[in-house]
Structures are given as C-alpha cells and as structure tokens.
TIVO-2410 file (N, C-alpha, C; in nm, 3 decimals):
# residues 119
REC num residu      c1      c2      c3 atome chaine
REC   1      X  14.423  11.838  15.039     N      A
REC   1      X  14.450  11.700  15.002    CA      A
REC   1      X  14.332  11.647  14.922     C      A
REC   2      X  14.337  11.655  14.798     N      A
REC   2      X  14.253  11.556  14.726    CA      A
REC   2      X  14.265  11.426  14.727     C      A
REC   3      X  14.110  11.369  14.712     N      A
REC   3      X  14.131  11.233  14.731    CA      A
REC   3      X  13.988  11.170  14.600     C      A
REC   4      X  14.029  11.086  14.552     N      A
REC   4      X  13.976  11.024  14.441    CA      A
REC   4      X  13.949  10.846  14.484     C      A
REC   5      X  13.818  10.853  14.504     N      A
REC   5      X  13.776  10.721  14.545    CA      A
REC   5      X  13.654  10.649  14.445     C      A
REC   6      X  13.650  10.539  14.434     N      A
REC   6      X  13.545  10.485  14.364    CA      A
REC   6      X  13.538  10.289  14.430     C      A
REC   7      X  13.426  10.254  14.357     N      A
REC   7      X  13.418  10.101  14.388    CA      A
REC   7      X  13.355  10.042  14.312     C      A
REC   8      X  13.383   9.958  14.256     N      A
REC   8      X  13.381   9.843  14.168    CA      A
REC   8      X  13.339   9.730  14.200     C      A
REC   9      X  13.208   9.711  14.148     N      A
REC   9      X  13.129   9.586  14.195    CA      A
REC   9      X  13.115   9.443  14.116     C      A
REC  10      X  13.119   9.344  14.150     N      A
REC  10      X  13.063   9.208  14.089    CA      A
REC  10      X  13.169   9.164  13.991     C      A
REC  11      X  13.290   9.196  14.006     N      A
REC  11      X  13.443   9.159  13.936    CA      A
REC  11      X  13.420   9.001  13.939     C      A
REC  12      X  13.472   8.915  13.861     N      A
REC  12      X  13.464   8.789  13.829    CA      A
REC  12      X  13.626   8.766  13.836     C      A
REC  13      X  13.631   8.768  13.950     N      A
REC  13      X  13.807   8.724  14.003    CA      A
REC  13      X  13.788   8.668  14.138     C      A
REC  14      X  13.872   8.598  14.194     N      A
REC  14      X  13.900   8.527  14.291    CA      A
REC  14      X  13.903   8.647  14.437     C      A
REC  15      X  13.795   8.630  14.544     N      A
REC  15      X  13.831   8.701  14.661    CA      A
REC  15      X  13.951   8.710  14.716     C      A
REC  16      X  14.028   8.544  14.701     N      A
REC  16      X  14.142   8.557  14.806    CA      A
REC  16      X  14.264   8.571  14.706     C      A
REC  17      X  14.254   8.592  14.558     N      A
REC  17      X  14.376   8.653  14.550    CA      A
REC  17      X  14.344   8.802  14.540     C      A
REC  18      X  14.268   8.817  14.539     N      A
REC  18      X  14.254   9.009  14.514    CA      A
REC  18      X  14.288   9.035  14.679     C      A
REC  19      X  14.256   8.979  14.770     N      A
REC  19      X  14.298   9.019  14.912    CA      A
REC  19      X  14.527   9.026  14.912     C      A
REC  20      X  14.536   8.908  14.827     N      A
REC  20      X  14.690   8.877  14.805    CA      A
REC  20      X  14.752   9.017  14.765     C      A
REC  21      X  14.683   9.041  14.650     N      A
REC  21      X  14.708   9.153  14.564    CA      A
REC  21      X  14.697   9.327  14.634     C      A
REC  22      X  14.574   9.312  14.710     N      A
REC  22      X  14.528   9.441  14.801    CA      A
REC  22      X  14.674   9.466  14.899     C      A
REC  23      X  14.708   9.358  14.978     N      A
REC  23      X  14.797   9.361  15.047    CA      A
REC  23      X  14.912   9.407  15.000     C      A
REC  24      X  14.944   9.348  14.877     N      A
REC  24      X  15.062   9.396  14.833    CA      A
REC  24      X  15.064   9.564  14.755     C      A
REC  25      X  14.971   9.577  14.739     N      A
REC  25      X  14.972   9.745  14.660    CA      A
REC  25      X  14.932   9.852  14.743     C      A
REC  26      X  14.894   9.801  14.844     N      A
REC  26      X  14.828   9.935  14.957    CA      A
REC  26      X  14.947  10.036  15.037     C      A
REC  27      X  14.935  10.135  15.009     N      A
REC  27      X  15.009  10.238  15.073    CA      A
REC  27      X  15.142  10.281  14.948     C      A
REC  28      X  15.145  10.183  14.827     N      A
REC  28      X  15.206  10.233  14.731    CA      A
REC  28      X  15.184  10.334  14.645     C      A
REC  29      X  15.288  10.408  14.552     N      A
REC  29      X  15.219  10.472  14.442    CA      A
REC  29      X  15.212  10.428  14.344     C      A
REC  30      X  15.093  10.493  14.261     N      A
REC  30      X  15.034  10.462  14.178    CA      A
REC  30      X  15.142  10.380  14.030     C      A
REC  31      X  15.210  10.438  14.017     N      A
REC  31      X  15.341  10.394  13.894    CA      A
REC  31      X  15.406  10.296  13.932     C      A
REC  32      X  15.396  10.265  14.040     N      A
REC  32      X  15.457  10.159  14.093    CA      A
REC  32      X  15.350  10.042  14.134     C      A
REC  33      X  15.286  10.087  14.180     N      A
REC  33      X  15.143   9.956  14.167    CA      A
REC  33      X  15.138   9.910  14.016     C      A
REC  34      X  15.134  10.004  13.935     N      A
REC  34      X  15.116   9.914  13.776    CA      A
REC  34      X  15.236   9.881  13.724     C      A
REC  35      X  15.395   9.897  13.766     N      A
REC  35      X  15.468   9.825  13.732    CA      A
REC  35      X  15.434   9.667  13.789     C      A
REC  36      X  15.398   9.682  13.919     N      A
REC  36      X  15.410   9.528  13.963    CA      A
REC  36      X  15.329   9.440  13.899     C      A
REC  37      X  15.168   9.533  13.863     N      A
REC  37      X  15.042   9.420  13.797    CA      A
REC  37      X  15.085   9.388  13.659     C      A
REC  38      X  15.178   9.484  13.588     N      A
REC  38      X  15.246   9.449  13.473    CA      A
REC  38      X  15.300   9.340  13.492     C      A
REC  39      X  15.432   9.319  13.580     N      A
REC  39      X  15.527   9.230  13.567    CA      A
REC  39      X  15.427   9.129  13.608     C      A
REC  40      X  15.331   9.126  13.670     N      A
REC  40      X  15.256   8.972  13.731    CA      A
REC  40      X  15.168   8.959  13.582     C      A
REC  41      X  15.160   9.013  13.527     N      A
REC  41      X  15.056   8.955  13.380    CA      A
REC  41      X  15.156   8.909  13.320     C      A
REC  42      X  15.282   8.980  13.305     N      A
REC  42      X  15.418   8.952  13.181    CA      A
REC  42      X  15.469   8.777  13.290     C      A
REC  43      X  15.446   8.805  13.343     N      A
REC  43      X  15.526   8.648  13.458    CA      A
REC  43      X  15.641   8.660  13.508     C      A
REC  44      X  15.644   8.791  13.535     N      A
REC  44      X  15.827   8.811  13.561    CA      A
REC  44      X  15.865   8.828  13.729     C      A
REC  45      X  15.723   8.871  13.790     N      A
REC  45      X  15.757   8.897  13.889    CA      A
REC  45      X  15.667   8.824  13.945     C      A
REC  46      X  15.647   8.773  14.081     N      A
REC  46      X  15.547   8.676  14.160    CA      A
REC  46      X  15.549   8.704  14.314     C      A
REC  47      X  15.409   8.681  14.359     N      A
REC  47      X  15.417   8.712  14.499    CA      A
REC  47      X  15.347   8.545  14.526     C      A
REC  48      X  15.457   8.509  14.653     N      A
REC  48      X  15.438   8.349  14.644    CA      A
REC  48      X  15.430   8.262  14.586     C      A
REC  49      X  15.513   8.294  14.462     N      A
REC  49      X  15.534   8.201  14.408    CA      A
REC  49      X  15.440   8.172  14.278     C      A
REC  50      X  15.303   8.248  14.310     N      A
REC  50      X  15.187   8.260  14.208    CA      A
REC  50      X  15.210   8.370  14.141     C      A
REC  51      X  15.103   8.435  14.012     N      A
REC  51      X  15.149   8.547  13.939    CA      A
REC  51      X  15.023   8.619  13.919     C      A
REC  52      X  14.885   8.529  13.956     N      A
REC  52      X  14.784   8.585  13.983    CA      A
REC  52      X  14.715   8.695  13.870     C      A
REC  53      X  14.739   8.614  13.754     N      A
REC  53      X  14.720   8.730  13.632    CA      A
REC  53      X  14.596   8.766  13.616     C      A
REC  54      X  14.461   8.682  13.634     N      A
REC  54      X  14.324   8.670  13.584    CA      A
REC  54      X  14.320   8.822  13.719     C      A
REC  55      X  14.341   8.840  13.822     N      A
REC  55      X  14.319   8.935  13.920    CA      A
REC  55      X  14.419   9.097  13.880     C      A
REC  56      X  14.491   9.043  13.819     N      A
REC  56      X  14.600   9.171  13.770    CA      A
REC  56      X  14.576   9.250  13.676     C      A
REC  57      X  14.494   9.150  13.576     N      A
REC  57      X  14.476   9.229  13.471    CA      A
REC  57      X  14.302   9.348  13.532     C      A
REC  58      X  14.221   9.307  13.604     N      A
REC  58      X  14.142   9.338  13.686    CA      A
REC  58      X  14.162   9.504  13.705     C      A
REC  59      X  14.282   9.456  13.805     N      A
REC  59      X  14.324   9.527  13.928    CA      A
REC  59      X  14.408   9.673  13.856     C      A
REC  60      X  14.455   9.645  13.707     N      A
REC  60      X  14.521   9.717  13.568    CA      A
REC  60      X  14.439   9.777  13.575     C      A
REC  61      X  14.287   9.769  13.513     N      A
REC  61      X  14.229   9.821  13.435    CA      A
REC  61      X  14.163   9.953  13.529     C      A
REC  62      X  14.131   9.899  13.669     N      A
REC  62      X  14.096   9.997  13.790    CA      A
REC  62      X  14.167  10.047  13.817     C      A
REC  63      X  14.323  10.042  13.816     N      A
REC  63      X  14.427  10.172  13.802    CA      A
REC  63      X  14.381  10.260  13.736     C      A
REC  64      X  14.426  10.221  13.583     N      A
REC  64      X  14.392  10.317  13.471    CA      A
REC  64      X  14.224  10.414  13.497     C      A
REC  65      X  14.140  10.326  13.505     N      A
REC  65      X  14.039  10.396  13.524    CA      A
REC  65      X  14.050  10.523  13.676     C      A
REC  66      X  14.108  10.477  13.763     N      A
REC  66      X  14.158  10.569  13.893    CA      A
REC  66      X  14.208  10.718  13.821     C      A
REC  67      X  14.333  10.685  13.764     N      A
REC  67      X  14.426  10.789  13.688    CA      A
REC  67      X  14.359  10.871  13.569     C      A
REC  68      X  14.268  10.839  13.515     N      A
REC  68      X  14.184  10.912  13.447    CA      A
REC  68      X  14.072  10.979  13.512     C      A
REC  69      X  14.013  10.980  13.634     N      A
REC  69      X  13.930  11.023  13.766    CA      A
REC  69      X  14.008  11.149  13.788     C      A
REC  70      X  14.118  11.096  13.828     N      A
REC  70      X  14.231  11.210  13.926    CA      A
REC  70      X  14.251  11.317  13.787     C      A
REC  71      X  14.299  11.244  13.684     N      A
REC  71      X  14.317  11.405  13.539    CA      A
REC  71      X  14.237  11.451  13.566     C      A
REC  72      X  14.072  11.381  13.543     N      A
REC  72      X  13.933  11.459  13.511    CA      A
REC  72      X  13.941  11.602  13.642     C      A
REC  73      X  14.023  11.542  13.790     N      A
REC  73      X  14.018  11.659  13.913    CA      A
REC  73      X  14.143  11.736  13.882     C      A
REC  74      X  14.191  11.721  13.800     N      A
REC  74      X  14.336  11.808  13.803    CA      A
REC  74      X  14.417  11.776  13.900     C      A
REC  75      X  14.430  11.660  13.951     N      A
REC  75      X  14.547  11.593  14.002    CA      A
REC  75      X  14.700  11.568  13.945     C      A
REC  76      X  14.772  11.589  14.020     N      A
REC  76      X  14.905  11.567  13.969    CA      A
REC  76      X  14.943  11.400  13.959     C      A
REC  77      X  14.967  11.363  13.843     N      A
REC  77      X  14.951  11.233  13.831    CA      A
REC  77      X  15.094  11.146  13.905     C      A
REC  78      X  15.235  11.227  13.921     N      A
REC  78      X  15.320  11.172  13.949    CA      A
REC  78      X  15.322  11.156  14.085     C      A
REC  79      X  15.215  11.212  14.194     N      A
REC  79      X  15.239  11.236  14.331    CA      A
REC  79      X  15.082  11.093  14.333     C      A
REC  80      X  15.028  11.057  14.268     N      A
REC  80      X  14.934  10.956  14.341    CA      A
REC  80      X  14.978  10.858  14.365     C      A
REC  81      X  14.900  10.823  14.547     N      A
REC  81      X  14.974  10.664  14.604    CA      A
REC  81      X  14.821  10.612  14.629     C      A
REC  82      X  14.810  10.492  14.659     N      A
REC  82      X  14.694  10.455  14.733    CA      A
REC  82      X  14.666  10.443  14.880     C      A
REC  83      X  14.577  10.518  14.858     N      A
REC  83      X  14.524  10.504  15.056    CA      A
REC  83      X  14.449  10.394  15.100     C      A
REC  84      X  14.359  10.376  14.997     N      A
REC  84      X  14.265  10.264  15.112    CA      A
REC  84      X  14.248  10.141  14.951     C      A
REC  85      X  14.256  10.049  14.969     N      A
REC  85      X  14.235   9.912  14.903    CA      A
REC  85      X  14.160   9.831  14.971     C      A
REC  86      X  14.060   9.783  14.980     N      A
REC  86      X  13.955   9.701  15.044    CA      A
REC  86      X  13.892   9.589  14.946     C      A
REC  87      X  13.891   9.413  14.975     N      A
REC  87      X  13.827   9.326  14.842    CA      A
REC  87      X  13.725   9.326  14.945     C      A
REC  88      X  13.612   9.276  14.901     N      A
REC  88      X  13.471   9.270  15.005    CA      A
REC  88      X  13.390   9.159  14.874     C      A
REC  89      X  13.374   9.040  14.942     N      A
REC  89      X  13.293   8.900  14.930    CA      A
REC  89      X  13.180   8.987  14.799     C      A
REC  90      X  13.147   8.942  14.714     N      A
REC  90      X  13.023   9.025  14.608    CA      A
REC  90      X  12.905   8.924  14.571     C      A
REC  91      X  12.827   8.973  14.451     N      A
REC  91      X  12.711   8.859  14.472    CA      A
REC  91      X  12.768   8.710  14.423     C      A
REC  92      X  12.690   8.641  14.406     N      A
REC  92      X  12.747   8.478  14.422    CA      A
REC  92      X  12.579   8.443  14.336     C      A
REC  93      X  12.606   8.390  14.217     N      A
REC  93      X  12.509   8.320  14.107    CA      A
REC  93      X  12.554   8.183  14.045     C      A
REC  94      X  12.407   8.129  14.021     N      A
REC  94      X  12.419   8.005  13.970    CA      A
REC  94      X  12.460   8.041  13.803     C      A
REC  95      X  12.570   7.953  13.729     N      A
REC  95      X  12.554   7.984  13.600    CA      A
REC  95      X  12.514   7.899  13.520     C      A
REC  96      X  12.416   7.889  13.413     N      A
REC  96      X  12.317   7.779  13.391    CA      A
REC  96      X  12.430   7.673  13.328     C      A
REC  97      X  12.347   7.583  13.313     N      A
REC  97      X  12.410   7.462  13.262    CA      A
REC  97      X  12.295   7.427  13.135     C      A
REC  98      X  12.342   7.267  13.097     N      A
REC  98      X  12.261   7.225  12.999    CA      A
REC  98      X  12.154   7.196  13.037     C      A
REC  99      X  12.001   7.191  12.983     N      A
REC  99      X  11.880   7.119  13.081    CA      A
REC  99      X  11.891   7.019  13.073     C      A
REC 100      X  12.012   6.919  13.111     N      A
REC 100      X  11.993   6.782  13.211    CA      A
REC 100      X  11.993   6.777  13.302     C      A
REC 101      X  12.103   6.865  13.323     N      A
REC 101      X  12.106   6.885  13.483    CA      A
REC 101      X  12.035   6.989  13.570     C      A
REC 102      X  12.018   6.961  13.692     N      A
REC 102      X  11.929   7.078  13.761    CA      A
REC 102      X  11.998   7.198  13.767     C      A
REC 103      X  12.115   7.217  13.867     N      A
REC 103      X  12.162   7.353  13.895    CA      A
REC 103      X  12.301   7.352  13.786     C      A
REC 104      X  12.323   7.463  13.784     N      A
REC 104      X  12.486   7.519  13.704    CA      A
REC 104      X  12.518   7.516  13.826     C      A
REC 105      X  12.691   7.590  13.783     N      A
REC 105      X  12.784   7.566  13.900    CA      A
REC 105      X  12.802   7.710  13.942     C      A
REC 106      X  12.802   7.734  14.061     N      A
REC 106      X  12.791   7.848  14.183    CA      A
REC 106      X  12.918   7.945  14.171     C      A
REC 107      X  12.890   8.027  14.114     N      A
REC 107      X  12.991   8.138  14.054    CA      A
REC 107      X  13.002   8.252  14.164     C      A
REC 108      X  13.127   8.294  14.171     N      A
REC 108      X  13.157   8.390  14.306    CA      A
REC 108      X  13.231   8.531  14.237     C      A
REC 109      X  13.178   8.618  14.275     N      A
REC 109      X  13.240   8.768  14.271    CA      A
REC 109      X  13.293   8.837  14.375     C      A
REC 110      X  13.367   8.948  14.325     N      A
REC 110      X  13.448   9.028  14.456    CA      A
REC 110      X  13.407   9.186  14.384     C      A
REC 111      X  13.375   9.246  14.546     N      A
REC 111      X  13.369   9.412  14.503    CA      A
REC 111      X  13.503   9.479  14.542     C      A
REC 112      X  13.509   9.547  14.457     N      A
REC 112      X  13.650   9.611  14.543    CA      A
REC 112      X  13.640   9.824  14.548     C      A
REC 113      X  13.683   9.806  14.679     N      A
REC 113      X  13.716   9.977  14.692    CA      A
REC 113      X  13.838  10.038  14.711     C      A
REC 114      X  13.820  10.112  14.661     N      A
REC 114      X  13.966  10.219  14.672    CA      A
REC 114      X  13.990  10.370  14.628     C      A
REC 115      X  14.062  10.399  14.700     N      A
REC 115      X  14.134  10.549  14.716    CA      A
REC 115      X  14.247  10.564  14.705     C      A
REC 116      X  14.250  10.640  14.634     N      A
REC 116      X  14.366  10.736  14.554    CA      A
REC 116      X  14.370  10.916  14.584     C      A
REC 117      X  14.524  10.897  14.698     N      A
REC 117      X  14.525  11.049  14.720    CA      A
REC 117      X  14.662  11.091  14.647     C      A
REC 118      X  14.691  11.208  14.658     N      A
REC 118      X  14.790  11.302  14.579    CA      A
REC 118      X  14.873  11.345  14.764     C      A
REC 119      X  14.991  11.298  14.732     N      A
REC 119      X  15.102  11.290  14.820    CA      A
REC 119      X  15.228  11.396  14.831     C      A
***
C-alpha cells in the first residue's frame, strides 16, 4: 500500500471553511474530490448553502500537486482516495498599514495535511 503524504503551510484561507471543506472530501477519491472543488469554484454545487471558492481553489491546487507526487511514485492515478485531511490553526501576522496608524489588521493562516493512498 503506497501512501503519498505532504503538508502545506501558512495558506491564506479561512480555518473554518477549510475544516467545512476537510469534512466533506475525506475518505473520498481523488476525481471525485476535484469534481466537487470544481463545481464549488464554477457555483454549481454548495455545501450549506456557501460555495467557499477562495478555500477551493486552495484545496485544487493541493490536489493537483498530490497527483503529480503519486505519478512521480508510480501510482495508479485512477485508484487514489484520501486518507487523512487535517486543517491545523497556522501563523497569524500583523499586515502593515499606512504610518498613521499604529498596528495593521491581524491576518490568520491555516496549515493543512494530507494523505493520499492507492485503493
């Protein structure tokens, strides 16, 4: 059983929809996880009602990058599902402002992990 894992740090997306999103793609396969982040960028499909695109397009691009991991191992690309999806709180920075004011406004990141096995 091969397994293809990586993690992705300091993403500039929302913690609690990438947790929305984690939930909904975990234990799926892979072709089917990027139909759904498709249809949530295109607006066709929605989980609660939201479409959560700024996190989809994200969550796209760490597919693709996954599926190019698994070629590089000689994985069979039609048998990958995901095993483990995890969002985890990331660093948190001030982003400057103009010098009138003292602080910028308090900017939040999410790390995210995941695994990809061949089924």
């Amino acid at each position: 059983m091969a397994i293809v894992s990586s993690t992705f740090k300091d993403l500039r997306i929302s913690l609690k929809h990438s947790m929305v999103l984690c939930d909904n793609l975990r234990g799926k396969k892979v072709k089917r996880a990027r139909t759904i982040l498709s249809e949530l960028i295109n607006e066709k499909y929605s989980l609660n009602g939201k479409y959560y695109t700024n996190a989809s397009k994200e969550f796209l691009s760490i597919l693709r990058t996954m599926e190019e991991n698994a070629r590089k191992k000689n994985m069979n690309l039609e048998k990958l599902a995901i095993r483990r999806i995890k969002p985890d709180r990331g660093y948190a920075f001030r982003r400057p402002r103009s010098r009138w004011r003292l602080r910028g406004r308090r900017v939040k990141s999410t790390s995210i992990t995941i695994e990809i096995e061949e089924r």
